[in-house]
N, C-alpha and C positions, 0 to 999 in steps of 0.2 A: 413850245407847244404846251398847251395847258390843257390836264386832262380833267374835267369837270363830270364825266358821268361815270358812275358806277355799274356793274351789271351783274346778279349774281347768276350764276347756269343753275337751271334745275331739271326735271327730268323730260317737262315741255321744251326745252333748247336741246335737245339731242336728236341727234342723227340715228341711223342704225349700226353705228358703229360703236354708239355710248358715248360720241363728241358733241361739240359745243354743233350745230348745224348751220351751215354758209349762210342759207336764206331768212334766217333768224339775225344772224350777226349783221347781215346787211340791211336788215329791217333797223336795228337800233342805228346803226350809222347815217340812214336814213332820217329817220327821225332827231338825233342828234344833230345833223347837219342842219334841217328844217328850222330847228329851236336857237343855231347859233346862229343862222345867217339871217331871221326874226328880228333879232335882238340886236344884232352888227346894223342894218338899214332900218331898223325901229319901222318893219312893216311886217306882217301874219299875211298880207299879199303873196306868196312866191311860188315857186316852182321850181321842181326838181329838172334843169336841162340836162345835164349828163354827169357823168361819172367816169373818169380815169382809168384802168385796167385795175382789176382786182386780185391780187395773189395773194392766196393763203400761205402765210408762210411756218405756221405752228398750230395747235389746236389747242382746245383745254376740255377739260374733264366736267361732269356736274361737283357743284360745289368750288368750283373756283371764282375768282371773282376777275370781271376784266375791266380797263377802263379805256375808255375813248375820249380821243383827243382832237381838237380842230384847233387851226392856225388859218387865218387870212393869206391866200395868195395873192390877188388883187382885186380891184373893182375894175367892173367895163363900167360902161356908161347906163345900163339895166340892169346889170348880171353883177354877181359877188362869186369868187372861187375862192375856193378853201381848199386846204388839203386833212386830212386824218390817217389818226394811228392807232391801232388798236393791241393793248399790248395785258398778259395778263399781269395783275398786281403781286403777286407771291412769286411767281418766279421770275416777272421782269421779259419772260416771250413777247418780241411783235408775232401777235397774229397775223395782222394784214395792216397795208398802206394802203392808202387810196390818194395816190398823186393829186387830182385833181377833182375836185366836187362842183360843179358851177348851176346856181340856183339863178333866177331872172325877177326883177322885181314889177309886177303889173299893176296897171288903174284899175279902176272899178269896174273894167268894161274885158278885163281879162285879156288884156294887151299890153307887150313890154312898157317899160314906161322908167325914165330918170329915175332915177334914187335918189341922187343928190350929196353920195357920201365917199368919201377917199377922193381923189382928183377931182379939179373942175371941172367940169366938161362944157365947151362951148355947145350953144345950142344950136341945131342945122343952118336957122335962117341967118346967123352969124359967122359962117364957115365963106359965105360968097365974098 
């Protein structure tokens, strides 16, 4: 897995506990997920289909720094999955996994649509 973003907490990423806050961290994994699977299918077309079960499994403080990580699980024949790791940098904690992230690649008309990247895939009228 390769961890390509950085993140620092500041006082806007906290909760009311003084922690890093869920829907802030899943906002970046979001977004991060968005930007590698862009860049995997060489299209800004995509969409968020689902996301895997989410467990927090550590927290971090303001002023820590965390990094997130994506790896390729596979291509469907529209759709790209990935999985992510969110872990902090100084002490090495996974925050959270996300088994499964799966984005959908669309035409112009905002309808699945081939991607054309990882396996070949036959096309329908070739399946008879």
């Amino acid at each position: 897995m390769k961890f390509r973003t950085r993140k620092w907490i500041s006082d806007k990423d906290l909760n009311s506990n003084g922690t890093l806050f869920g829907g802030r961290l899943l906002d970046w994994i979001d977004e991060e997920a968005y930007i590698y699977c862009a860049c995997q299918l060489d299209n800004d077309i995509i969409v968020t289909r689902s996301m895997s079960k989410i467990d927090f499994m550590a927290s971090a403080r303001k002023g820590a720094i965390v990094e997130i990580g994506m790896e390729t699980v596979k291509f469907g024949y529209s759709s790209i999955t990935i999985r992510c790791e969110v872990r902090n940098k100084r002490s090495g904690k996974i925050i959270t996994k996300v088994d499964e992230i799966t984005f959908v690649n669309l035409n112009g008309h905002g309808k699945p649509a081939p991607h054309g990247k990882g396996k070949t895939w036959p096309r329908k009228k070739d399946l008879s």
